[in-house]
PDB file of N, CA, C and O in Angstrom, chain B, residues numbered from 101:
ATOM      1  N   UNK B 101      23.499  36.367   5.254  1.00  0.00           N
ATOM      2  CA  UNK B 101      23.672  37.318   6.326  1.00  0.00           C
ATOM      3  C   UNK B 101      24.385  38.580   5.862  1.00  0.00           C
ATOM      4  O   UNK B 101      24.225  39.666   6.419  1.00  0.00           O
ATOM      5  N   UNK B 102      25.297  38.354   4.662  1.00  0.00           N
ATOM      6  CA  UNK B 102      25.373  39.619   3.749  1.00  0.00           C
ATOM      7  C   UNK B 102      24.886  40.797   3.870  1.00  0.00           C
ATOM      8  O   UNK B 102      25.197  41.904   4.308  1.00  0.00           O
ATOM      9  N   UNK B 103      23.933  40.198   3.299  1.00  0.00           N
ATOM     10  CA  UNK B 103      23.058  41.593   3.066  1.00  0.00           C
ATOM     11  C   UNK B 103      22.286  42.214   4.233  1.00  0.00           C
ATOM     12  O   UNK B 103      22.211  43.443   4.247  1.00  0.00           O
ATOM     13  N   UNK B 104      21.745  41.564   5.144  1.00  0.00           N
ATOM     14  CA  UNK B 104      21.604  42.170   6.662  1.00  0.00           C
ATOM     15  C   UNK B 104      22.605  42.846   7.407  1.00  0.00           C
ATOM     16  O   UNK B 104      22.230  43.338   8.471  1.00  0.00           O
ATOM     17  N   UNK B 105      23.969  42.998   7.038  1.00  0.00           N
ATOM     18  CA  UNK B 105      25.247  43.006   7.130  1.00  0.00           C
ATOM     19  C   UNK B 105      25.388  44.313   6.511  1.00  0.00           C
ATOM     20  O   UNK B 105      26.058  45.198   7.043  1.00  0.00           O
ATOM     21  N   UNK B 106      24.912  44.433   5.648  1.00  0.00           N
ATOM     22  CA  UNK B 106      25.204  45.967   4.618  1.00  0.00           C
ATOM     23  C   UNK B 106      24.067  46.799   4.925  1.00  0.00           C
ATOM     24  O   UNK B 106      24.314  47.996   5.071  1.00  0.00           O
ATOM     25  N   UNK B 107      22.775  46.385   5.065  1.00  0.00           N
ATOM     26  CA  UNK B 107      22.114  47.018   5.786  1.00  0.00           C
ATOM     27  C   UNK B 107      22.136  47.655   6.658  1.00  0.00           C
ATOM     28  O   UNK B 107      21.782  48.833   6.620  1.00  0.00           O
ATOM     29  N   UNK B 108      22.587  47.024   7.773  1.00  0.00           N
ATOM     30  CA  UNK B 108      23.408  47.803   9.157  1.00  0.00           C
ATOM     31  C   UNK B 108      24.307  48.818   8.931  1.00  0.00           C
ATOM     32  O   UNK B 108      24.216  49.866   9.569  1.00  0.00           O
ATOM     33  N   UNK B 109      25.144  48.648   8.126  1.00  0.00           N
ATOM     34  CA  UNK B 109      26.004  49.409   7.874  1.00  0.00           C
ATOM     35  C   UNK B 109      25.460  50.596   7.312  1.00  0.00           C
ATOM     36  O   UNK B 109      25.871  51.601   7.892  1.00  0.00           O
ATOM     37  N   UNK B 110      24.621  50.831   6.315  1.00  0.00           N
ATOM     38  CA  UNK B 110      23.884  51.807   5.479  1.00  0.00           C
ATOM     39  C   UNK B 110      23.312  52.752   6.418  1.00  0.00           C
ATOM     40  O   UNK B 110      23.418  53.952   6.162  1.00  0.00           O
ATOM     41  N   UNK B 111      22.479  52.214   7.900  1.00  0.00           N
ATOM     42  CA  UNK B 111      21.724  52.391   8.187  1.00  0.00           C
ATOM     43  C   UNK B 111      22.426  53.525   9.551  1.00  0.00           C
ATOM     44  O   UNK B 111      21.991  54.500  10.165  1.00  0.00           O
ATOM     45  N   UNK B 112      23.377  52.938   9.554  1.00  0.00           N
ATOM     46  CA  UNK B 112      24.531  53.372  10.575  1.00  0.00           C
ATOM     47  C   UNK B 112      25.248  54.758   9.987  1.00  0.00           C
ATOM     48  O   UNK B 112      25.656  55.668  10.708  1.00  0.00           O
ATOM     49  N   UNK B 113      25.328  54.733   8.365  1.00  0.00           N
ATOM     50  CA  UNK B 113      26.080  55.939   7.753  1.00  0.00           C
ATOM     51  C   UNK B 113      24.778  56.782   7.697  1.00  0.00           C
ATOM     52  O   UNK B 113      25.017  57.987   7.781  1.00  0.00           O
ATOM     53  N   UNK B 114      23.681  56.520   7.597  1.00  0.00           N
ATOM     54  CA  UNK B 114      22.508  57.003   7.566  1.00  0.00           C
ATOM     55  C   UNK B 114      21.934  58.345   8.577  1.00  0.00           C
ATOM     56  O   UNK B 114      21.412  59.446   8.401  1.00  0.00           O
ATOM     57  N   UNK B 115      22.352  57.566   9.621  1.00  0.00           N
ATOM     58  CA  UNK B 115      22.632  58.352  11.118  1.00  0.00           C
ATOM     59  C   UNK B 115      23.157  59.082  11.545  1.00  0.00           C
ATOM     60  O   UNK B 115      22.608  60.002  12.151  1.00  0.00           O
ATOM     61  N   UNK B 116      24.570  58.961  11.392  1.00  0.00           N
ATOM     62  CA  UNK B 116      25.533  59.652  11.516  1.00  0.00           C
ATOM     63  C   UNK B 116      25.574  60.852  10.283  1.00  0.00           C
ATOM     64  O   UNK B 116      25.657  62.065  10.479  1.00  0.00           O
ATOM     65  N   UNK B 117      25.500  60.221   9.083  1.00  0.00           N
ATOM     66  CA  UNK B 117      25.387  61.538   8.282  1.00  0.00           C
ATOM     67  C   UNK B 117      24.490  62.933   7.809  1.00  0.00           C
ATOM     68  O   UNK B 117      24.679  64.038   7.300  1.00  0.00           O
ATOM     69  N   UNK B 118      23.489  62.158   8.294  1.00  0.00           N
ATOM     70  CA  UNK B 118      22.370  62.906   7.404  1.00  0.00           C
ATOM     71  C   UNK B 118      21.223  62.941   8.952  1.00  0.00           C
ATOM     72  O   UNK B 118      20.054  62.651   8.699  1.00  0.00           O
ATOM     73  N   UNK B 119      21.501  63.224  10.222  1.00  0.00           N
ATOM     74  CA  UNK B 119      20.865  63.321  11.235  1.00  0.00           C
ATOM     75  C   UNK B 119      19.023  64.013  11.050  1.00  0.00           C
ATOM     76  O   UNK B 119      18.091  63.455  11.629  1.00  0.00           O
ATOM     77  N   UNK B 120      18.890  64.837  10.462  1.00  0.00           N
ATOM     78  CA  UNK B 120      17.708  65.344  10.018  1.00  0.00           C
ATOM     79  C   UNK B 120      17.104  65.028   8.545  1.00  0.00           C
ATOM     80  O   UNK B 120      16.735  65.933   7.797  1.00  0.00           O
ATOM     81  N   UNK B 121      17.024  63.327   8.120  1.00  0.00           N
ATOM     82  CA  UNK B 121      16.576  62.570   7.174  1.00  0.00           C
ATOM     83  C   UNK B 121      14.905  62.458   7.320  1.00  0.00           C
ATOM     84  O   UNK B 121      14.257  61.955   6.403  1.00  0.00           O
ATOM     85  N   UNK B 122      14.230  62.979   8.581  1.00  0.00           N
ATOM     86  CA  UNK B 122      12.449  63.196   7.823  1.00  0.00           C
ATOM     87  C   UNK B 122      12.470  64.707   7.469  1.00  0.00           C
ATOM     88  O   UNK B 122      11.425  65.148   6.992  1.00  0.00           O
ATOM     89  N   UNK B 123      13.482  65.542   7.629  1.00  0.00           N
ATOM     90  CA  UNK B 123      12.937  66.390   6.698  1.00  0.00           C
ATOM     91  C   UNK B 123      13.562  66.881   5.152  1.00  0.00           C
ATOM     92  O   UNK B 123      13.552  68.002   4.642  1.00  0.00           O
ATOM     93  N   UNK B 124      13.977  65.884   4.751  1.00  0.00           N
ATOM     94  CA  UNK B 124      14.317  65.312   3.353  1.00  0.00           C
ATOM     95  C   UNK B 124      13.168  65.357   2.136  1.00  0.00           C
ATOM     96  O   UNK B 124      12.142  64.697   2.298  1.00  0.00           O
ATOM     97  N   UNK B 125      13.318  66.012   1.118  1.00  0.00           N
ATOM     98  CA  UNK B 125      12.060  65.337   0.580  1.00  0.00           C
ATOM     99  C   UNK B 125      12.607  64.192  -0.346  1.00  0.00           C
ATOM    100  O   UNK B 125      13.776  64.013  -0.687  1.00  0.00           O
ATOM    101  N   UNK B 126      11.424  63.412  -0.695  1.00  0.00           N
ATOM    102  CA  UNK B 126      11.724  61.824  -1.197  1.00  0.00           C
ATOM    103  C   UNK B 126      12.735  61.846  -2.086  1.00  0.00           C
ATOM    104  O   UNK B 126      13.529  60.907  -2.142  1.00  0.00           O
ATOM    105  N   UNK B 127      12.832  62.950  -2.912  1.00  0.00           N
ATOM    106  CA  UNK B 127      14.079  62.962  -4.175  1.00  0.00           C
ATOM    107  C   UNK B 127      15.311  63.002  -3.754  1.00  0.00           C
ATOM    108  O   UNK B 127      16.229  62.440  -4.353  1.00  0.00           O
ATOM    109  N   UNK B 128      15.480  63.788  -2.494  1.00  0.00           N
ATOM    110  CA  UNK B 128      16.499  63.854  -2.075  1.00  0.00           C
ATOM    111  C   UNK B 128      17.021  62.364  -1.148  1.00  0.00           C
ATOM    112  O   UNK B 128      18.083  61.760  -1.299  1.00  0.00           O
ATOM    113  N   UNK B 129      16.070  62.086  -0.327  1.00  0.00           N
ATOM    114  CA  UNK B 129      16.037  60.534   0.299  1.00  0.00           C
ATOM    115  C   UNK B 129      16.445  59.261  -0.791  1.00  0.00           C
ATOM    116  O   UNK B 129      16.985  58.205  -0.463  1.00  0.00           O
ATOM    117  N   UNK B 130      16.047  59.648  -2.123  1.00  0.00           N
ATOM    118  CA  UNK B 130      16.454  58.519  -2.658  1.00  0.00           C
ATOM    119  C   UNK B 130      17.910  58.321  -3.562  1.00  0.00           C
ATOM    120  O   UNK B 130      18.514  57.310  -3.920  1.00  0.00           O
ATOM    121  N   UNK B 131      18.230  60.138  -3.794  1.00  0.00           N
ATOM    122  CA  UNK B 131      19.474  60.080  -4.203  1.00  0.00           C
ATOM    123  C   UNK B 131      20.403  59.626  -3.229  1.00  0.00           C
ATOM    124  O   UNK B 131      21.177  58.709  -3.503  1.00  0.00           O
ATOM    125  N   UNK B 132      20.400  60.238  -2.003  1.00  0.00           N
ATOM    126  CA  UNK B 132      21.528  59.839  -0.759  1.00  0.00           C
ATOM    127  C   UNK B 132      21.141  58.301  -0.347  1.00  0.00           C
ATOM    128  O   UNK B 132      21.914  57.869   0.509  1.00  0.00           O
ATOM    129  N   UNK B 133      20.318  57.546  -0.676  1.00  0.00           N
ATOM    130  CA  UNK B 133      20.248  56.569  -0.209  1.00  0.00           C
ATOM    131  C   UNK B 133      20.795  55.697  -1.194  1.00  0.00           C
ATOM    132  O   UNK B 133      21.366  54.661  -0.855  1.00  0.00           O
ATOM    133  N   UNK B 134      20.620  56.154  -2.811  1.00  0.00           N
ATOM    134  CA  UNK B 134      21.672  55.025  -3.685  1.00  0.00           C
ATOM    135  C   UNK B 134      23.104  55.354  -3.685  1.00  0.00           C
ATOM    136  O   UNK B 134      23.987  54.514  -3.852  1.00  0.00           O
ATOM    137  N   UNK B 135      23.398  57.227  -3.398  1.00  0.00           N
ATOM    138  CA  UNK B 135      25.068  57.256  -3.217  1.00  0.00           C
ATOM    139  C   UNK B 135      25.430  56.646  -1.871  1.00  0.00           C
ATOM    140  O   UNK B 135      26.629  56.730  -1.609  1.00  0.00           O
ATOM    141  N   UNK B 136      24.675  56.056  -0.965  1.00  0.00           N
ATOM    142  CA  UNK B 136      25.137  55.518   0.380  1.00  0.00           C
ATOM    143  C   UNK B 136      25.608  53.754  -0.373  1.00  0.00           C
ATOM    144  O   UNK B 136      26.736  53.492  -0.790  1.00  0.00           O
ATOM    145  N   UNK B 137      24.484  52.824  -0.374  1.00  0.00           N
ATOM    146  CA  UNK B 137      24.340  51.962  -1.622  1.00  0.00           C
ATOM    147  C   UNK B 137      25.328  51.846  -1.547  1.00  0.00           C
ATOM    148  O   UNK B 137      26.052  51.316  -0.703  1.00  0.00           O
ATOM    149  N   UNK B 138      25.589  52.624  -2.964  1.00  0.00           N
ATOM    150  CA  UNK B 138      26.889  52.427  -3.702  1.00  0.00           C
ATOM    151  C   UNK B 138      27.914  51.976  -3.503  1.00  0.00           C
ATOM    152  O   UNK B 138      28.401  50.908  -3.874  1.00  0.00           O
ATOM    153  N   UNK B 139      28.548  53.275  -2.520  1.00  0.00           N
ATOM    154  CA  UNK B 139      29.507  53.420  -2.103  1.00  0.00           C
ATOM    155  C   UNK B 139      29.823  52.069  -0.427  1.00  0.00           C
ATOM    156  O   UNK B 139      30.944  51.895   0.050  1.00  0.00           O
ATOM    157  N   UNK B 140      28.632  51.409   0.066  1.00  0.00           N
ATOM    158  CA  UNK B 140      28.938  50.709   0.949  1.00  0.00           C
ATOM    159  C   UNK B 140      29.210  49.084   0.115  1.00  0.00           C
ATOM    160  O   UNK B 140      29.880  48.168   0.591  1.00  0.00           O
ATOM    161  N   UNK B 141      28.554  49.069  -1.102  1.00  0.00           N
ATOM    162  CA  UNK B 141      28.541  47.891  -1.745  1.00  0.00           C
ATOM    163  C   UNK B 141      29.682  47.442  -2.325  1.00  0.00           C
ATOM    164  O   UNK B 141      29.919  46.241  -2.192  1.00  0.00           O
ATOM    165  N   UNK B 142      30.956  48.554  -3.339  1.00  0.00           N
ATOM    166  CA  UNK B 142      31.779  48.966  -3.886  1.00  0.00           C
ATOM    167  C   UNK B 142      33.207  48.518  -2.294  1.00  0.00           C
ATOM    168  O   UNK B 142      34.256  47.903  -2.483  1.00  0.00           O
ATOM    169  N   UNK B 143      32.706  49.093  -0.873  1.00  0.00           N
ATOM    170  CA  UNK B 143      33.971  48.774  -0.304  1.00  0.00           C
ATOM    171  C   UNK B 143      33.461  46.818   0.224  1.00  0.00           C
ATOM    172  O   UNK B 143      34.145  45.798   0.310  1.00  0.00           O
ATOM    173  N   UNK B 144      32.647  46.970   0.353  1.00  0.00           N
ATOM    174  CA  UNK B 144      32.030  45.761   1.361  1.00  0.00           C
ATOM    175  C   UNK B 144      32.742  44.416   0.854  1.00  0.00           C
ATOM    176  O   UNK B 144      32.666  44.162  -0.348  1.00  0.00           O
ATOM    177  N   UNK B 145      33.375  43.612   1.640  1.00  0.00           N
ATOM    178  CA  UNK B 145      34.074  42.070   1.005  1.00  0.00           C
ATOM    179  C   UNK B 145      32.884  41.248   1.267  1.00  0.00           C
ATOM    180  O   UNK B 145      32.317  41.180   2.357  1.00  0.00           O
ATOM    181  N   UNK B 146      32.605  40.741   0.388  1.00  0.00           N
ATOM    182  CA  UNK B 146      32.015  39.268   0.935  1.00  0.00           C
ATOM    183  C   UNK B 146      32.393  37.987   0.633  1.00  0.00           C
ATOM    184  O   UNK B 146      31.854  37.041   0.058  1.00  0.00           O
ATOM    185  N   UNK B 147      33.624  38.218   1.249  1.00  0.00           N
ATOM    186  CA  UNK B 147      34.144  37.146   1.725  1.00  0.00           C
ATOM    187  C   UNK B 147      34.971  37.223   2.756  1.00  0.00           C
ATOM    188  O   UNK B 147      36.010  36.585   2.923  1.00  0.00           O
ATOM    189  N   UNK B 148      34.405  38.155   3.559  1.00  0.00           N
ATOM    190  CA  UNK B 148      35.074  38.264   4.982  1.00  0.00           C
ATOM    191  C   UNK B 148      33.730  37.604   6.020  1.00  0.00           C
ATOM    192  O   UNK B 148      32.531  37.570   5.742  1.00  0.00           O
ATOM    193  N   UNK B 149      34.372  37.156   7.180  1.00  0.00           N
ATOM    194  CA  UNK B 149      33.101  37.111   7.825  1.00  0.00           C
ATOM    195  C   UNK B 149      32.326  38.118   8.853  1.00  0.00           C
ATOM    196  O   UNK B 149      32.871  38.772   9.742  1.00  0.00           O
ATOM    197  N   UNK B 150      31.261  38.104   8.611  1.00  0.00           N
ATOM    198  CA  UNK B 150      30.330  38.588   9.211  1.00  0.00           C
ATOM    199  C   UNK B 150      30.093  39.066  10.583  1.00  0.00           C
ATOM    200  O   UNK B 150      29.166  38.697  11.305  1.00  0.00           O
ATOM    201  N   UNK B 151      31.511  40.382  11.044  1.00  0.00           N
ATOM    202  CA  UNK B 151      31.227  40.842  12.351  1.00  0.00           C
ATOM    203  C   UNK B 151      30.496  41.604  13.187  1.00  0.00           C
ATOM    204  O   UNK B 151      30.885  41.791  14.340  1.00  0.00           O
ATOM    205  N   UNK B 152      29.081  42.268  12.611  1.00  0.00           N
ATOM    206  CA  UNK B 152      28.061  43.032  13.448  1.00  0.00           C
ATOM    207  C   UNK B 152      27.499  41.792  14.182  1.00  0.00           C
ATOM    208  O   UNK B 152      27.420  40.593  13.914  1.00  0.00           O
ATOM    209  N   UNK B 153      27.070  42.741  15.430  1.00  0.00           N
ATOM    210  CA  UNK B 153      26.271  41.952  16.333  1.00  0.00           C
ATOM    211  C   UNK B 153      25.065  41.003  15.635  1.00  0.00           C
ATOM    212  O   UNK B 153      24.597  41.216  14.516  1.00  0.00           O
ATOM    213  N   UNK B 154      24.700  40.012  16.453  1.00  0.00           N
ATOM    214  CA  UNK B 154      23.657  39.283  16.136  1.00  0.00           C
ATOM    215  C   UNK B 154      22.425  39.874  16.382  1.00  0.00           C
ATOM    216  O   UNK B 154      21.441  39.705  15.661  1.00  0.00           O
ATOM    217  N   UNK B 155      22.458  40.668  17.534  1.00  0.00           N
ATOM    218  CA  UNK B 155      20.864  41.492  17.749  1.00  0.00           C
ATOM    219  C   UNK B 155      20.763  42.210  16.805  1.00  0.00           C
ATOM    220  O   UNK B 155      19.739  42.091  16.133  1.00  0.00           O
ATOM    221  N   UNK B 156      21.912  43.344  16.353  1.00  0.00           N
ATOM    222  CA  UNK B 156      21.981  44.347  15.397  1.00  0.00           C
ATOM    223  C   UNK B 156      20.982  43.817  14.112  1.00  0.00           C
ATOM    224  O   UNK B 156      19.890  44.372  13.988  1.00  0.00           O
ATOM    225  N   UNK B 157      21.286  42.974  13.371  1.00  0.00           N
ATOM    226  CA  UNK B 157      21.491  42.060  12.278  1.00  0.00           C
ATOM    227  C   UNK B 157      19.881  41.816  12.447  1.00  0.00           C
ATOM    228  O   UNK B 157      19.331  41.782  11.347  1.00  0.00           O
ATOM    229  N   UNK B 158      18.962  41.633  13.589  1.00  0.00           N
ATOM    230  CA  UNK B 158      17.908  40.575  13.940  1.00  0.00           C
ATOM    231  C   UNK B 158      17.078  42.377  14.415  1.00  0.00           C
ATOM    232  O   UNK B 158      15.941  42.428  14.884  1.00  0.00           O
TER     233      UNK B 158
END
């Protein structure tokens, strides 16, 4: 559930940061999407448990 877990999260900084992401072109979509990555993987514990919603997640 990890990784559905970091997903959300990515997807959430995704939103908030970068609000006009279709008019990105792909080079740029894929750099901000591995410095997002990164940087969510680097803070993320896993070994905490797993508090996003269950719908979120699904």
């Amino acid at each position: 559930m990890h990784h559905k877990a970091i997903k959300a999260e990515i997807r959430k900084q995704l939103k908030t940061r970068y609000p006009h992401w279709q008019r990105l072109t792909k080079k740029e979509k894929k750099a901000i999407a591995k410095k997002v990555l990164d940087e969510v993987v680097n803070n993320y514990d896993l070994k905490q448990e797993v508090t996003t919603p269950l719908e979120v997640l699904l």
